[in-house]
C-alpha positions as CSV (number, residue, x, y, z in Angstrom):
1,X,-10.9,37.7,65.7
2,X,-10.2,41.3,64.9
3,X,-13.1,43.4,66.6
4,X,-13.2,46.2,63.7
5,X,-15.2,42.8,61.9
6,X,-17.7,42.9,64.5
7,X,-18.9,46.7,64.3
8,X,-22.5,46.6,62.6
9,X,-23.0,48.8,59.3
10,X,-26.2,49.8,57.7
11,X,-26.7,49.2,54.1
12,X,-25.2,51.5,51.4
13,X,-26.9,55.1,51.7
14,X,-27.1,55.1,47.9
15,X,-27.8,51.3,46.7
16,X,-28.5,49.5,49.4
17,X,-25.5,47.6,48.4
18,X,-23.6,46.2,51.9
19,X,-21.1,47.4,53.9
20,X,-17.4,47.2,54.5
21,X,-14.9,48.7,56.8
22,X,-11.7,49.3,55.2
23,X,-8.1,49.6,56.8
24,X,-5.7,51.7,54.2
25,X,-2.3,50.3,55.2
26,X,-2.5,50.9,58.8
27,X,-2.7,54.8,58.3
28,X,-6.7,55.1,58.2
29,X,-10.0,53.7,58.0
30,X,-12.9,53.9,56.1
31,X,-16.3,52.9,55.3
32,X,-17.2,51.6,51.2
33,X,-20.0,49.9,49.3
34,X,-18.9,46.8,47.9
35,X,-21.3,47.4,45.4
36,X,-21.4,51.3,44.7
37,X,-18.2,51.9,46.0
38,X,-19.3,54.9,48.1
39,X,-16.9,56.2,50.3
40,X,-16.9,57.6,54.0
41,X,-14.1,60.4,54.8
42,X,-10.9,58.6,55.7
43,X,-10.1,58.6,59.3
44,X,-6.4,58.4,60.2
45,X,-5.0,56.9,63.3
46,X,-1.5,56.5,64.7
47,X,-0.9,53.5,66.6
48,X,-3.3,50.4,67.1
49,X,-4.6,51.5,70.1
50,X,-6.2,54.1,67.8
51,X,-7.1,51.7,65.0
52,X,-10.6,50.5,66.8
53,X,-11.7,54.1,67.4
54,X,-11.0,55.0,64.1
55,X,-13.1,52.1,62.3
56,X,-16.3,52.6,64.9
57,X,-16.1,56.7,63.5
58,X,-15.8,55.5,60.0
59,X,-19.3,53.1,60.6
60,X,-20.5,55.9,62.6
61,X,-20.1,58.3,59.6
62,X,-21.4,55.8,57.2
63,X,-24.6,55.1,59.2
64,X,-25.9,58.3,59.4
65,X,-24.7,59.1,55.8
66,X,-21.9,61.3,55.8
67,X,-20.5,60.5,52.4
68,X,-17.4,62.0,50.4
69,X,-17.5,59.6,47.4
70,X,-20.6,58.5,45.5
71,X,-19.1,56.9,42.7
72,X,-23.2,55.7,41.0
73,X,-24.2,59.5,40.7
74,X,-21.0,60.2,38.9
75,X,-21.7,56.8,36.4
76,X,-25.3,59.0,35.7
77,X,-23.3,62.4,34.6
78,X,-20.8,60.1,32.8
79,X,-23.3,58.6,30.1
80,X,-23.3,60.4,27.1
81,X,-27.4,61.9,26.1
């Protein structure tokens, strides 16, 4: 089992939508809503020794709610008055 699935996220900072850690093509990781689709920064690693390290930052990031992408607040400025 790959340990990346056994590193414990809060609910989504904005929805309360769940968590997932995402691996972009083995270059970084991140932290989404599966909901929301929030975003944590992207943290890039270089070999697999890094890959672990780079997934507990991401939830580490996401659980105290460091977010770059907050994709439901830009649904809210999208609608037309």
């Amino acid at each position: 089992m790959d340990p990346i699935n056994e590193i414990e996220l809060e609910d989504c900072p904005v929805c309360r939508g769940a968590g997932y850690i995402e691996d972009e093509q083995g270059w970084c990781m991140y932290a989404c809503c599966l909901n929301c689709g929030t975003e944590t920064a992207h943290v890039s690693y270089k070999t697999p020794e890094e890959r672990l390290e780079a997934a507990r930052q991401a939830a580490y990031l996401w659980n105290i709610g460091i977010l770059v992408v907050v994709r439901e607040v830009e649904r809210v400025f999208d609608r037309k008055a």
